[in-house]
Z-matrix of the N, CA and C atoms (Angstrom, degrees):
N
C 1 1.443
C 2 1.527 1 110.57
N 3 1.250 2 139.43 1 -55.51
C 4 1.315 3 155.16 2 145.78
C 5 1.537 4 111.15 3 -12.96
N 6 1.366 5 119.22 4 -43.12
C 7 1.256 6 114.13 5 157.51
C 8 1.012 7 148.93 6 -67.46
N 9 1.408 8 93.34 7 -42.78
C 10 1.660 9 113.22 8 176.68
C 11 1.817 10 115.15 9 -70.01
N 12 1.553 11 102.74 10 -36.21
C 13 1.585 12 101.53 11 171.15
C 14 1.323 13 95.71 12 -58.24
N 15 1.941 14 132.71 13 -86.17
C 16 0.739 15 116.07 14 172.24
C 17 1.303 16 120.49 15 26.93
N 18 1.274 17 110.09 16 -102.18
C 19 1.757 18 136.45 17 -166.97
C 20 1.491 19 95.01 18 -38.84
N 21 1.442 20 110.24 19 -74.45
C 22 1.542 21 118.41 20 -176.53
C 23 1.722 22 110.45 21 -25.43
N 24 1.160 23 111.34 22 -54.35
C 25 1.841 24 121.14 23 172.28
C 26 0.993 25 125.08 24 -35.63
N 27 1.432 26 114.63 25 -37.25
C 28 1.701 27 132.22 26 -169.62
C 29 1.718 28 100.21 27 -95.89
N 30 0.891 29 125.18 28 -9.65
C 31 1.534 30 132.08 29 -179.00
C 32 2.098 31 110.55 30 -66.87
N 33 0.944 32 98.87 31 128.79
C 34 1.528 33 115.89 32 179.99
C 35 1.948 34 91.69 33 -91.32
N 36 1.625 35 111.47 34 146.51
C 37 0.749 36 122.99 35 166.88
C 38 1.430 37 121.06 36 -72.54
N 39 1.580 38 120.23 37 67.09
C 40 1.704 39 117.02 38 173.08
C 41 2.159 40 101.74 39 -118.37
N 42 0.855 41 102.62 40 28.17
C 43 1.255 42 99.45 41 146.80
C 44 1.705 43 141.33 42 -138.65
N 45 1.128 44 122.40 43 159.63
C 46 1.420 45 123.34 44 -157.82
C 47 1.942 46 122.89 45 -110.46
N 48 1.164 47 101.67 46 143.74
C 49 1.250 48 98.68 47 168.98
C 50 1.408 49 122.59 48 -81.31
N 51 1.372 50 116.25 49 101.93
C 52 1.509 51 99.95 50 -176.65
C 53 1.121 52 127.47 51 -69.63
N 54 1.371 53 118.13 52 -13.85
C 55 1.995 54 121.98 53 175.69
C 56 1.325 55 95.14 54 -132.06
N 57 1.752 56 91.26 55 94.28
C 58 1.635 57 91.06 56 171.96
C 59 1.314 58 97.92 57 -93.41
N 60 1.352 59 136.85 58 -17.42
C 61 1.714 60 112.33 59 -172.52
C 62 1.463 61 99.16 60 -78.59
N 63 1.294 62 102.66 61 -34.75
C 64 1.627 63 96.53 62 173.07
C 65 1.526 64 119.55 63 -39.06
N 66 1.401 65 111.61 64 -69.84
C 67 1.201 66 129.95 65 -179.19
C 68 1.935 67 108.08 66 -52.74
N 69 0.904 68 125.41 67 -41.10
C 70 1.706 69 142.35 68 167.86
C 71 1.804 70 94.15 69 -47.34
N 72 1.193 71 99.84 70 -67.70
C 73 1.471 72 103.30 71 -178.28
C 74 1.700 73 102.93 72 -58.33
N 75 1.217 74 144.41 73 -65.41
C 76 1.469 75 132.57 74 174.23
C 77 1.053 76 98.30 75 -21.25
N 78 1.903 77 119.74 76 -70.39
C 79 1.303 78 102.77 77 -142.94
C 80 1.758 79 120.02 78 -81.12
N 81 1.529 80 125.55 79 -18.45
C 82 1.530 81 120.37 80 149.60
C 83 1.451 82 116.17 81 -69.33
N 84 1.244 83 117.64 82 -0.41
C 85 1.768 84 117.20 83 -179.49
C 86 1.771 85 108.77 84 -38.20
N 87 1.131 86 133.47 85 127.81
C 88 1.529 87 143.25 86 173.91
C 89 1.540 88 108.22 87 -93.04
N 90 1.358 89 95.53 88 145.37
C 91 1.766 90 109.98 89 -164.42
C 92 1.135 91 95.71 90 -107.55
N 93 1.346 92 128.30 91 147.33
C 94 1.617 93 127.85 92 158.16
C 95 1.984 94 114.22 93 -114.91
N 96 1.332 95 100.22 94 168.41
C 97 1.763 96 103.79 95 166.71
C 98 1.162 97 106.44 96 -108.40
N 99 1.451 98 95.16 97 103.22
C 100 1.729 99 108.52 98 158.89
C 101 1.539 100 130.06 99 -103.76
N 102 1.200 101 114.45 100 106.50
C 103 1.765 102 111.79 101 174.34
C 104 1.887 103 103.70 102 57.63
N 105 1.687 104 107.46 103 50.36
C 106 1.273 105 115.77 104 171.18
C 107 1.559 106 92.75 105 65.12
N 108 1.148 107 154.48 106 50.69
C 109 1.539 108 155.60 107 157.34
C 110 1.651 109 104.96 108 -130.59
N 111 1.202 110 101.54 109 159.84
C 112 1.808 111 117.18 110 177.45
C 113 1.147 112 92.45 111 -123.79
N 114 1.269 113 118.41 112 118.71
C 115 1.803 114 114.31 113 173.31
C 116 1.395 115 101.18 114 -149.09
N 117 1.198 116 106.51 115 156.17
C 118 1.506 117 118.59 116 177.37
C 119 1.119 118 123.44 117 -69.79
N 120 1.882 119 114.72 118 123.55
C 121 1.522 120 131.58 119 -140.76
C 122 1.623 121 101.17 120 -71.79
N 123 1.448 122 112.54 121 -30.58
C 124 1.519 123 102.85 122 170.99
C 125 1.254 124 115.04 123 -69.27
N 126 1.412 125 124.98 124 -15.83
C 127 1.671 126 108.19 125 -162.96
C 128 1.832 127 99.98 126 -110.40
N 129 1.511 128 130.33 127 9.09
C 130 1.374 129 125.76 128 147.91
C 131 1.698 130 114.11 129 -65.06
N 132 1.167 131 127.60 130 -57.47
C 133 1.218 132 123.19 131 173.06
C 134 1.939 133 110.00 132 -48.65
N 135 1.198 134 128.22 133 -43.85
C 136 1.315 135 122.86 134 -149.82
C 137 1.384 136 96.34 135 -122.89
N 138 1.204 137 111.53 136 28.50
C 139 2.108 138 101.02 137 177.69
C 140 1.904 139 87.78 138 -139.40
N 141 0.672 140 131.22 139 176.54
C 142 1.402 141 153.10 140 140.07
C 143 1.248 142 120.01 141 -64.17
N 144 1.111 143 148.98 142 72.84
C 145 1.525 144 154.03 143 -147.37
C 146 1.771 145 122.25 144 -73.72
N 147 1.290 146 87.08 145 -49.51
C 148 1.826 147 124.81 146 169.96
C 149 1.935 148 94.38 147 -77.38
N 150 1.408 149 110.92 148 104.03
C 151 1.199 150 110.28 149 141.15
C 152 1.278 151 126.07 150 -164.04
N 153 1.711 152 133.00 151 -144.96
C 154 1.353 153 120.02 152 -171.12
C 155 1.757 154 92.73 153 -75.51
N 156 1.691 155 133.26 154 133.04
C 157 0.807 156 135.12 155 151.24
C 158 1.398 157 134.22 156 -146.71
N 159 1.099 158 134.80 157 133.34
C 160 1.390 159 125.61 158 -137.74
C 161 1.912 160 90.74 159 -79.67
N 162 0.843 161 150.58 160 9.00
C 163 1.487 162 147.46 161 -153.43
C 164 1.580 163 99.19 162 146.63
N 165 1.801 164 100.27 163 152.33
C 166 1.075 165 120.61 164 154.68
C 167 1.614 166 125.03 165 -53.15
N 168 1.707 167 113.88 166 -10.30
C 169 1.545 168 101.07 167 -179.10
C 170 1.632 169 116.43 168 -105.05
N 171 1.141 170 103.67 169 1.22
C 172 1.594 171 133.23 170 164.25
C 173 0.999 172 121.17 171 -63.51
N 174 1.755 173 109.71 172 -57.04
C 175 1.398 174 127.91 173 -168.70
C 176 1.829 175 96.34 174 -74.15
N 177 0.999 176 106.87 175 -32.95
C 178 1.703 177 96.09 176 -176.16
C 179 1.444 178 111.00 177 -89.14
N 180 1.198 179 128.12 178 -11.67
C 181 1.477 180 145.27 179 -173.57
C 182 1.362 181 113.25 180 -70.78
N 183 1.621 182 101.93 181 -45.06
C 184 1.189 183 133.17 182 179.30
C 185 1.734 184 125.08 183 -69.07
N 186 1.638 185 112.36 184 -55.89
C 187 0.889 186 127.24 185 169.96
C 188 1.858 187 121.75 186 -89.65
N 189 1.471 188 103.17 187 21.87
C 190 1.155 189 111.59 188 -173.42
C 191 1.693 190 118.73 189 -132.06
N 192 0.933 191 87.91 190 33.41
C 193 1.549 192 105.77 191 -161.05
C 194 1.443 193 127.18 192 -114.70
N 195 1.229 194 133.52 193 110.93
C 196 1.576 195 136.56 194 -143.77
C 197 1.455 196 108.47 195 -115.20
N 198 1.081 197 127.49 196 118.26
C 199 1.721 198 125.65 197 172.18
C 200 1.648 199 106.17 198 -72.50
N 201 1.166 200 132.09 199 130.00
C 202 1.751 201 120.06 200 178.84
C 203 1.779 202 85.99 201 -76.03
N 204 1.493 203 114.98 202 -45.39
C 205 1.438 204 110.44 203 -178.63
C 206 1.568 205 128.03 204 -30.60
N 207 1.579 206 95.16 205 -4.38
C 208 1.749 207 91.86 206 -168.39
C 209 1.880 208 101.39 207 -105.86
N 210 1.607 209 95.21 208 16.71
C 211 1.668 210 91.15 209 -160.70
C 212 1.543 211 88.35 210 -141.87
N 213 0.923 212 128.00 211 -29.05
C 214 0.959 213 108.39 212 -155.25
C 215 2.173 214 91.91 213 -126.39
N 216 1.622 215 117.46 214 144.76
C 217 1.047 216 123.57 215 166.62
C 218 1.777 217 107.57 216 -93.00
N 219 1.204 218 124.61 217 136.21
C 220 1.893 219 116.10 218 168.74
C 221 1.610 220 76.22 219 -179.32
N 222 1.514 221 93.77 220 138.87
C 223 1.416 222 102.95 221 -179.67
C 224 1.944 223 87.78 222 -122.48
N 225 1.190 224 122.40 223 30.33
C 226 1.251 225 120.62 224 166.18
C 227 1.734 226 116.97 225 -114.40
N 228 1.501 227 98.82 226 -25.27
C 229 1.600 228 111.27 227 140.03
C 230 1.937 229 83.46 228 109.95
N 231 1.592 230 102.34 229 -57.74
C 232 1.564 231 108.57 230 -149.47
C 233 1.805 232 107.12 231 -39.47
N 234 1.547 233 101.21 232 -38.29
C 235 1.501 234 110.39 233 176.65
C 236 1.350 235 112.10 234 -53.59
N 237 1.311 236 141.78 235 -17.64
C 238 1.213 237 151.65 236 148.41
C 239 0.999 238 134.13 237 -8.45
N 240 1.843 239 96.55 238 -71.18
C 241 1.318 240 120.14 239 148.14
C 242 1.193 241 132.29 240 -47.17
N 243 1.419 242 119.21 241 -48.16
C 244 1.448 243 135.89 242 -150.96
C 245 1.730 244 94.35 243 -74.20
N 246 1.463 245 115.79 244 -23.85
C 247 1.248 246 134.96 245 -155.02
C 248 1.792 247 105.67 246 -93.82
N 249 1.587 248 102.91 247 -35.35
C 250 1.382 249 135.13 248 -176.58
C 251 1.744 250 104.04 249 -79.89
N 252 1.420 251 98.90 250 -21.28
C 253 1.790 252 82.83 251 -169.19
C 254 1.897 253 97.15 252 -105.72
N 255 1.139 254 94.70 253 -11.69
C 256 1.435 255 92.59 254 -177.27
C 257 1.567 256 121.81 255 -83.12
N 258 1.672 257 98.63 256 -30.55
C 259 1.364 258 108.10 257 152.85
C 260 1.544 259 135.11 258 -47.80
N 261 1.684 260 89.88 259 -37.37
C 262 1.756 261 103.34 260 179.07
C 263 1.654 262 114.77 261 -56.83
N 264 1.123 263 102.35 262 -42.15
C 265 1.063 264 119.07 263 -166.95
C 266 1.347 265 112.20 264 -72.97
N 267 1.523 266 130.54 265 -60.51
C 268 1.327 267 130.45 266 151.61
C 269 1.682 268 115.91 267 -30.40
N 270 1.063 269 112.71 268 -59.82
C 271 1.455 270 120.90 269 -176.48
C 272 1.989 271 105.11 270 -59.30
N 273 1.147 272 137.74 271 -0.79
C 274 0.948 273 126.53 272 -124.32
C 275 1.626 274 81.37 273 -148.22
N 276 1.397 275 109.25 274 -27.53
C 277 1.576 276 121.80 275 -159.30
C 278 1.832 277 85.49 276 -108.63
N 279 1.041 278 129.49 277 -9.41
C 280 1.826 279 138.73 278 -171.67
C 281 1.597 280 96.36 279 -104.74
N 282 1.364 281 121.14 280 -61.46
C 283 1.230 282 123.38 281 171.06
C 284 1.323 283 113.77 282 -29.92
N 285 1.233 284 125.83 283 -81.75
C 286 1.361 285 139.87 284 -177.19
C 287 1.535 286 129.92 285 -45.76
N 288 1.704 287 106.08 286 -32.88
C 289 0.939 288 115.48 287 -173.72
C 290 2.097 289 107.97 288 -99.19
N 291 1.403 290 107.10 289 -36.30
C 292 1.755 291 115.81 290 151.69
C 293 1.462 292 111.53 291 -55.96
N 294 1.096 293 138.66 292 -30.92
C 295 1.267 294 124.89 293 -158.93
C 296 2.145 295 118.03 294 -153.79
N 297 1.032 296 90.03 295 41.46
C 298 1.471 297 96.57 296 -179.16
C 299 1.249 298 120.93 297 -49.27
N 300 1.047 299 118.12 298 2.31
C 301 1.773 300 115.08 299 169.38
C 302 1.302 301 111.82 300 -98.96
N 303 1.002 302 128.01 301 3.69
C 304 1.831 303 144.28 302 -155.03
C 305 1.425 304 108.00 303 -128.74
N 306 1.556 305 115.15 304 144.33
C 307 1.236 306 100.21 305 177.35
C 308 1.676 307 86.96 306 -136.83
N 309 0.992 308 112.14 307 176.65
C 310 1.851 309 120.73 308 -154.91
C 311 1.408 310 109.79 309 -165.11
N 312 1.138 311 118.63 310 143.57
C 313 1.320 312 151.81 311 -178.64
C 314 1.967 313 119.92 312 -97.93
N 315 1.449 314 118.01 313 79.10
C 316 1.370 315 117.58 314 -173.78
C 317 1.966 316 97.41 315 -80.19
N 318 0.887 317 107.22 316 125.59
C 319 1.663 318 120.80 317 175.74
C 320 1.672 319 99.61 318 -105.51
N 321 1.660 320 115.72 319 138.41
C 322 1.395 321 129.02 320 175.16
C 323 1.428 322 118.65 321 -117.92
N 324 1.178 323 123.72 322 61.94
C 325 1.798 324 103.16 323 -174.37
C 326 1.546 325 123.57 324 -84.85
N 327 1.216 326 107.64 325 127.09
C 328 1.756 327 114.36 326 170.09
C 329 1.446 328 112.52 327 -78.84
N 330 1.256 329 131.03 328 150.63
C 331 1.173 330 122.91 329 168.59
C 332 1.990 331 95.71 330 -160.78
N 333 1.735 332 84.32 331 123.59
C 334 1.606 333 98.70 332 -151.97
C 335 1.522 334 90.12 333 -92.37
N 336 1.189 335 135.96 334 40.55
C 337 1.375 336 152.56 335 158.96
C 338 1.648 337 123.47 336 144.64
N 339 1.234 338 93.01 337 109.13
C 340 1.744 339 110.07 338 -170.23
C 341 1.082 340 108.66 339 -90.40
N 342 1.495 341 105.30 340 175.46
C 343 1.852 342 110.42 341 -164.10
C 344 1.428 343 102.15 342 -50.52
N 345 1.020 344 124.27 343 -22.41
C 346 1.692 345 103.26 344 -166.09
C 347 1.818 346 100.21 345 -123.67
N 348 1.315 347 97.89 346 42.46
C 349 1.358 348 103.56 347 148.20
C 350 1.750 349 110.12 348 80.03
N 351 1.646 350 113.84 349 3.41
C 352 1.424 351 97.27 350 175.07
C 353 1.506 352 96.48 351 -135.49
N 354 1.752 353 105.57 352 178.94
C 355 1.305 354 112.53 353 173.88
C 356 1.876 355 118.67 354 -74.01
N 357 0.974 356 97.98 355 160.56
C 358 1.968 357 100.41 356 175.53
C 359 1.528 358 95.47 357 -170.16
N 360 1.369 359 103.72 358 172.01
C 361 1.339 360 149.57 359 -167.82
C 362 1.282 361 124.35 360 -162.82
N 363 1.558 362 107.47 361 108.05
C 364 1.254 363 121.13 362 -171.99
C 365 1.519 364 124.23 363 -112.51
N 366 1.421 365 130.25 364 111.99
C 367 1.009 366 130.38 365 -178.39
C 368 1.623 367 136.10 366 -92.09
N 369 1.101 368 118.37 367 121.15
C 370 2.020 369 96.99 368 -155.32
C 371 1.643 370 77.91 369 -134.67
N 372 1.471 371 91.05 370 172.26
C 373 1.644 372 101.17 371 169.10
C 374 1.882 373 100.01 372 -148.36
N 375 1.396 374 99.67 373 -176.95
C 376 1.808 375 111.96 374 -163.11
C 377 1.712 376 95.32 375 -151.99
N 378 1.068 377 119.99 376 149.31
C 379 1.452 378 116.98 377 138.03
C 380 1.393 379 116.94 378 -79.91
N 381 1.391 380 124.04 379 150.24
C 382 1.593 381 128.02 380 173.62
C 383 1.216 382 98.66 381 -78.38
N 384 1.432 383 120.35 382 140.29
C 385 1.831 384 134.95 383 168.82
C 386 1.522 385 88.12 384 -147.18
N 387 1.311 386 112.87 385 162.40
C 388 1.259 387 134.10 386 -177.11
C 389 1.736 388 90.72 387 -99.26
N 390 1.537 389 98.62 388 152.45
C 391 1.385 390 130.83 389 -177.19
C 392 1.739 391 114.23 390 62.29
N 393 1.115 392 101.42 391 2.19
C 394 1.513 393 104.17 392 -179.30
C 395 2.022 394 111.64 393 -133.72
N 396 1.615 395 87.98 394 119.69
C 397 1.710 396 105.57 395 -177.51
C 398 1.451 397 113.80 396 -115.51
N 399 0.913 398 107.67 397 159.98
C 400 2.208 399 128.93 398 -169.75
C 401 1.615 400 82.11 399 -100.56
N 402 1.336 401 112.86 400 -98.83
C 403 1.301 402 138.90 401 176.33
C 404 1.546 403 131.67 402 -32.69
N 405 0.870 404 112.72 403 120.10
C 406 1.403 405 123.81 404 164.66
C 407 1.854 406 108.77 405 -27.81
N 408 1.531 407 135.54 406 138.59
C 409 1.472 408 110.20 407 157.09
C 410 1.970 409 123.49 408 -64.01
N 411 1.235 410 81.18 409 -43.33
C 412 1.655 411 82.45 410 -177.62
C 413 1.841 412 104.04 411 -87.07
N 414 1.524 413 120.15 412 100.41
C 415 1.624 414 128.70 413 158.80
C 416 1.474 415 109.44 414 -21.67
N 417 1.595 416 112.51 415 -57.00
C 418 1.553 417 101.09 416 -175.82
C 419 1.102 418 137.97 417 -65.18
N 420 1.319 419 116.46 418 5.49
C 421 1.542 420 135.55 419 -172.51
C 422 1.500 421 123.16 420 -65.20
N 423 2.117 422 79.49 421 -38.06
C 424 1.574 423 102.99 422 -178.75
C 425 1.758 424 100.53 423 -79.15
N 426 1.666 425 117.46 424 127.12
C 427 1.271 426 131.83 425 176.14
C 428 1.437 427 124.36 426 -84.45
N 429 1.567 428 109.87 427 -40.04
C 430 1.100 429 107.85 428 -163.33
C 431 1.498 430 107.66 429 -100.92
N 432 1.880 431 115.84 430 -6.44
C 433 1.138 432 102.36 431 176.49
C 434 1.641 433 107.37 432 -119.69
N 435 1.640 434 120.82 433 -163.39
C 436 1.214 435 127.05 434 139.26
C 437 1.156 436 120.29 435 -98.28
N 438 1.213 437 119.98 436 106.42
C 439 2.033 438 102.26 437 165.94
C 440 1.637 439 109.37 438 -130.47
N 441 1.567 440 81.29 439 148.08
C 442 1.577 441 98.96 440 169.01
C 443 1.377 442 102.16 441 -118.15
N 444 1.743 443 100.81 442 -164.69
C 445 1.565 444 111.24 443 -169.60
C 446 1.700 445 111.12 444 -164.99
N 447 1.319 446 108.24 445 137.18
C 448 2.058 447 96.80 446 163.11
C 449 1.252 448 108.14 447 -114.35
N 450 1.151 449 114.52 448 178.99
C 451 1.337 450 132.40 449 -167.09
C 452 1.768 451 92.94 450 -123.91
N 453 1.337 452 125.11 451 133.88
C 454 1.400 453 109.60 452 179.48
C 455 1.501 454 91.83 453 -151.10
């Protein structure tokens, strides 16, 4: 992961967001509390909320989870990221300021070619609770991607 940001750093601005209102809309997107979860207020109406999930930090892991691929065009991918960390950060600056009694877990994975053959970057978030994990302990476990994580 360290590398790949890296890389992202050295990147000149020649690629584009192709759904920026889309992406505009992510970034004022409003969170609600559902059944002890923070999830994104558009996706209670339009997901199934209630289902098989091993824990409450699953269920938000799950339904909290952003493709940059859906916003952004780069067929070199790394901008992906670059696109993915900047989100974190916004998302990260909403967290804190919606929910100051809460502390949360933003997860970033790169994956420099996914099952269906292209790059993405996926951004999800969790609240922290004790006895319940998203993630693997050991990062390197995961093969096919890079991911990191903050603690906020």
């Amino acid at each position: 992961m360290k590398r790949l940001i890296s890389k992202s750093k050295k990147l000149k601005n020649k690629t584009f967001i192709s759904d920026i209102l889309g992406f505009a809309d992510l970034i004022i997107s409003e969170f609600a509390e559902h059944l002890d979860c923070i999830i994104f207020k558009k996706d209670i109406f339009s997901k199934n909320v209630i289902g098989d999930y091993i824990d409450n930090t699953n269920l938000e892991a799950f339904f909290n989870h952003i493709h940059m691929s859906d916003y952004l065009y780069d067929d070199r991918g790394v901008s992906l990221l670059k696109l993915g960390l900047i989100f974190c950060e916004i998302l990260s600056l909403k967290l804190k300021n919606e929910f100051p009694n809460y502390k949360f877990r933003i997860i970033i994975s790169y994956d420099e070619k996914n099952e269906l053959g292209y790059n993405d970057c996926v951004v999800r978030f969790h609240k922290l609770r004790k006895g319940e994990n998203y993630l693997l302990k050991n990062l390197e476990e995961y093969k096919s991607d890079a991911i990191g994580y903050i603690d906020i």
